[in-house]
C-alpha positions in Angstrom: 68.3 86.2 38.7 69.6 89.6 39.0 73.1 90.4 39.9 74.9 92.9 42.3 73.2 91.9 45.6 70.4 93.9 45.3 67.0 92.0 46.0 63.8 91.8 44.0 60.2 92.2 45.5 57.8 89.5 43.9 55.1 91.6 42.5 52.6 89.2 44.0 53.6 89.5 47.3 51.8 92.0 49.3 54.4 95.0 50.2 54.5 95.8 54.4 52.9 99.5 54.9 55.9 101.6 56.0 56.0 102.2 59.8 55.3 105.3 61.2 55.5 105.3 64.9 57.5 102.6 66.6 56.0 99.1 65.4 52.9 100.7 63.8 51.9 101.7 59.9 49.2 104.3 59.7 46.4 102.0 60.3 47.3 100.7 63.2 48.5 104.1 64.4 44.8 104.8 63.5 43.1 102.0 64.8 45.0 103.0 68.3 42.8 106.7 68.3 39.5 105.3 67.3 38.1 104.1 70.5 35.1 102.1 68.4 38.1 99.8 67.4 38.7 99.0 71.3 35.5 99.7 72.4 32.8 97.9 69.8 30.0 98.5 72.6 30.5 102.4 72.4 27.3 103.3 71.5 25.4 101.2 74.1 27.8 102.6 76.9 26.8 106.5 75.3 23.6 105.6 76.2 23.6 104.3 79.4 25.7 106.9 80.5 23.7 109.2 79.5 20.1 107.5 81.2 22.0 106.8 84.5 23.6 110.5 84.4 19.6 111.8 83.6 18.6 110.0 86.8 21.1 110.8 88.7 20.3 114.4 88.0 17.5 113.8 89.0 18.0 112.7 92.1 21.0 114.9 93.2 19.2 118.0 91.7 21.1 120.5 89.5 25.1 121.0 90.1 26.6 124.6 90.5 28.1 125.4 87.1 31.1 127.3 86.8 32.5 128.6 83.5 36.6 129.3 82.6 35.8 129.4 78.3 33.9 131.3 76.4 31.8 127.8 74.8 28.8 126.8 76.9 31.0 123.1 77.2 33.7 125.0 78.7 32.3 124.5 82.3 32.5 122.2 85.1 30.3 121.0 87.3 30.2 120.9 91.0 27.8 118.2 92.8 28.0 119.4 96.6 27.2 117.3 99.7 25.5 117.7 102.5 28.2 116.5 104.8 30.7 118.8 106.8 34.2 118.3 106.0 33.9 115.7 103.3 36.5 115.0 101.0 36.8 116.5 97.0 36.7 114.7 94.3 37.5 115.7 90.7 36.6 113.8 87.8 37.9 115.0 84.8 36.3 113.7 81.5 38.8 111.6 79.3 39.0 109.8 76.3 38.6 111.6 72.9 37.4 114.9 74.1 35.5 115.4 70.9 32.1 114.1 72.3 30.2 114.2 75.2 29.3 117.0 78.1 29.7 117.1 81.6 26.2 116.3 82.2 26.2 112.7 80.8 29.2 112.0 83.7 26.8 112.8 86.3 26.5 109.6 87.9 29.9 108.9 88.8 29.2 111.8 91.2 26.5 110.5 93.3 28.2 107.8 94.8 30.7 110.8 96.2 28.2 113.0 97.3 26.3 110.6 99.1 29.6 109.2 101.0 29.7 110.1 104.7 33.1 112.0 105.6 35.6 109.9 106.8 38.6 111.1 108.9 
């Protein structure tokens, strides 16, 4: 037994990863950017997204694109509608902003556009 206070980690106990950020190590500081962790249906959502966004597209025919970068993904789309006086609504894209383009949001627009003004 050792002497002088000073305590001994058994070798075959697993040591705890140092914390990093509050209650976290760097995995689970990790783990909290990587939205496959949270999200293990990703890729399915990505692609239907992306189908329902081609559709409505489709259906609510090209927007007006305006540009404030230099990159062609530096651009937001504007879906206008028909109706005089209606509301704006901005949707800006979230998440990881490392993937993705403005077109496979799309159809979270149509439901807007297609909304009668209400005063």
């Amino acid at each position: 037994m050792p002497t002088g206070g000073a305590a001994v980690q058994d070798p075959r106990t697993p040591q705890e990863e140092p914390r990093v950020w509050l209650d976290m190590d760097q995995a689970a500081l990790d783990a909290a950017y990587d939205q496959s962790v949270w999200a293990p249906n990703r890729e399915q959502m990505i692609i239907r997204h992306r189908t329902n966004s081609e559709m409505a597209r489709t259906r609510l025919s090209a927007p007006q694109r305006y540009t404030y970068g230099a990159t062609p993904i530096e651009g937001l789309d504007v879906y206008r509608t028909p109706h005089a006086h209606a509301p704006i609504h901005l949707f800006i894209h979230g998440g990881a902003w490392r993937a993705g383009l403005a077109a496979h949001s799309a159809f979270l627009g149509e439901l807007f556009v297609h909304a009668e003004a209400r005063r």
